[in-house]
TORKOL-4160 file (C-alpha; in steps of 0.2 Angstrom, whole numbers, padded with zeros to 4 digits, m for minus):
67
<pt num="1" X="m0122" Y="0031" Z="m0188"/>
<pt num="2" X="m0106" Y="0037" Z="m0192"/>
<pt num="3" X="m0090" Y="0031" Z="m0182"/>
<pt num="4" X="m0099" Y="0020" Z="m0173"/>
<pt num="5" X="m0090" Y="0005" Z="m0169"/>
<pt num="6" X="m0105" Y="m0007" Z="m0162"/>
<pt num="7" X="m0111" Y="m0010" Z="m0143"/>
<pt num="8" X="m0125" Y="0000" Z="m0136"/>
<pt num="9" X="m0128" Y="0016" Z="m0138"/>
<pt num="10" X="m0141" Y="0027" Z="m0128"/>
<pt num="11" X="m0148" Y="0043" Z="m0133"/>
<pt num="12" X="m0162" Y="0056" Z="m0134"/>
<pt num="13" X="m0171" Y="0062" Z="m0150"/>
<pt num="14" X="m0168" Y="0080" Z="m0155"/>
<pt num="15" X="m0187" Y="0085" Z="m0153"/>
<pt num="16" X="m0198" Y="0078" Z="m0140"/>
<pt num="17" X="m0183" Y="0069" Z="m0129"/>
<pt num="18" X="m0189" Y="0052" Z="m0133"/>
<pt num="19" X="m0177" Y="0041" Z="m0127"/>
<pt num="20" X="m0168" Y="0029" Z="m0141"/>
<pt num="21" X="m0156" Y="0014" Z="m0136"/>
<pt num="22" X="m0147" Y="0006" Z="m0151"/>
<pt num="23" X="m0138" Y="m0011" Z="m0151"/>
<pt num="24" X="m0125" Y="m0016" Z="m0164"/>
<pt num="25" X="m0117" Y="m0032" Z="m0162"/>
<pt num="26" X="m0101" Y="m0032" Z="m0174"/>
<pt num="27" X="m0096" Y="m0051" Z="m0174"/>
<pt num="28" X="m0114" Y="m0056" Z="m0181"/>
<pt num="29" X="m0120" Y="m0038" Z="m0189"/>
<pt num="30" X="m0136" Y="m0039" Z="m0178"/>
<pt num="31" X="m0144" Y="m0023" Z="m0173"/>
<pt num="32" X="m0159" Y="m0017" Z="m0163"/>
<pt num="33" X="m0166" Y="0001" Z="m0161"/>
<pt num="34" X="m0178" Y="0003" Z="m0148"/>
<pt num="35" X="m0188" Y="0020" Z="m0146"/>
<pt num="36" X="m0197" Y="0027" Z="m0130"/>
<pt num="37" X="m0195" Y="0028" Z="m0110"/>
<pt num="38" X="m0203" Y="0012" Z="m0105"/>
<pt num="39" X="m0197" Y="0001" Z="m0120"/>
<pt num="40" X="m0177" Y="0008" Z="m0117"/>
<pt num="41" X="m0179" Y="0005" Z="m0098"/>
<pt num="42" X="m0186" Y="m0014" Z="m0101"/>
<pt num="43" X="m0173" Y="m0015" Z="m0116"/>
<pt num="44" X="m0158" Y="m0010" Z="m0104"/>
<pt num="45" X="m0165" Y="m0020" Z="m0089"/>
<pt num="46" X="m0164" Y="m0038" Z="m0100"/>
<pt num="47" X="m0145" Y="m0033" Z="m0101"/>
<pt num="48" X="m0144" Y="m0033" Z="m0122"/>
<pt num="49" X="m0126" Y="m0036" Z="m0122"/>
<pt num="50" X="m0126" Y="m0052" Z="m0110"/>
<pt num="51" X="m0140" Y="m0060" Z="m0120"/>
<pt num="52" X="m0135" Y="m0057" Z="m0136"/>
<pt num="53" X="m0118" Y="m0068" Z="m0133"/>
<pt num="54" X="m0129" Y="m0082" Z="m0128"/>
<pt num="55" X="m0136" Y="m0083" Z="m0146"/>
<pt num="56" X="m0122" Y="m0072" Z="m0157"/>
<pt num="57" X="m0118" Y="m0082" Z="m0173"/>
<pt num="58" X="m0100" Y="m0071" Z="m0179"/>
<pt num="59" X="m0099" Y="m0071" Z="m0197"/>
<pt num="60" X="m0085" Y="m0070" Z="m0209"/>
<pt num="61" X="m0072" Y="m0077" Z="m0196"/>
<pt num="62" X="m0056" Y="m0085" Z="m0199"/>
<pt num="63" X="m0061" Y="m0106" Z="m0194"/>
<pt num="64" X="m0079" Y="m0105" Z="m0196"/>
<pt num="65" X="m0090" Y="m0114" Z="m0207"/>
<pt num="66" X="m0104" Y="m0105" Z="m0218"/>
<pt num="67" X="m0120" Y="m0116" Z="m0220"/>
């Protein structure tokens, strides 16, 4: 995924329109790819974005700790 700079990203396979939803957090590297109508809907219903700050552990920042 070129240029992509991290959030969520929603989009449709070239054959078949299956719907794809990626998430890419940039402060922690995490990232999730969810594939087909049902799964995205339930994906995008949780609110990825909101949840993810709840648990997001940033690496590599300036006054943090590695353990």
């Amino acid at each position: 995924m070129t240029g992509w700079l991290g959030g969520l990203q929603i989009r449709r396979a070239e054959r078949g329109q299956t719907p794809v939803a990626d998430f890419l957090c940039t402060a922690c590297g995490t990232h999730r790819r969810i594939a087909g109508r049902q799964k995205v809907t339930d994906f995008l219903r949780d609110n990825p974005v909101t949840a993810h700050r709840a648990i997001c552990r940033p690496a590599n920042q300036k006054g943090t700790t590695q353990r």
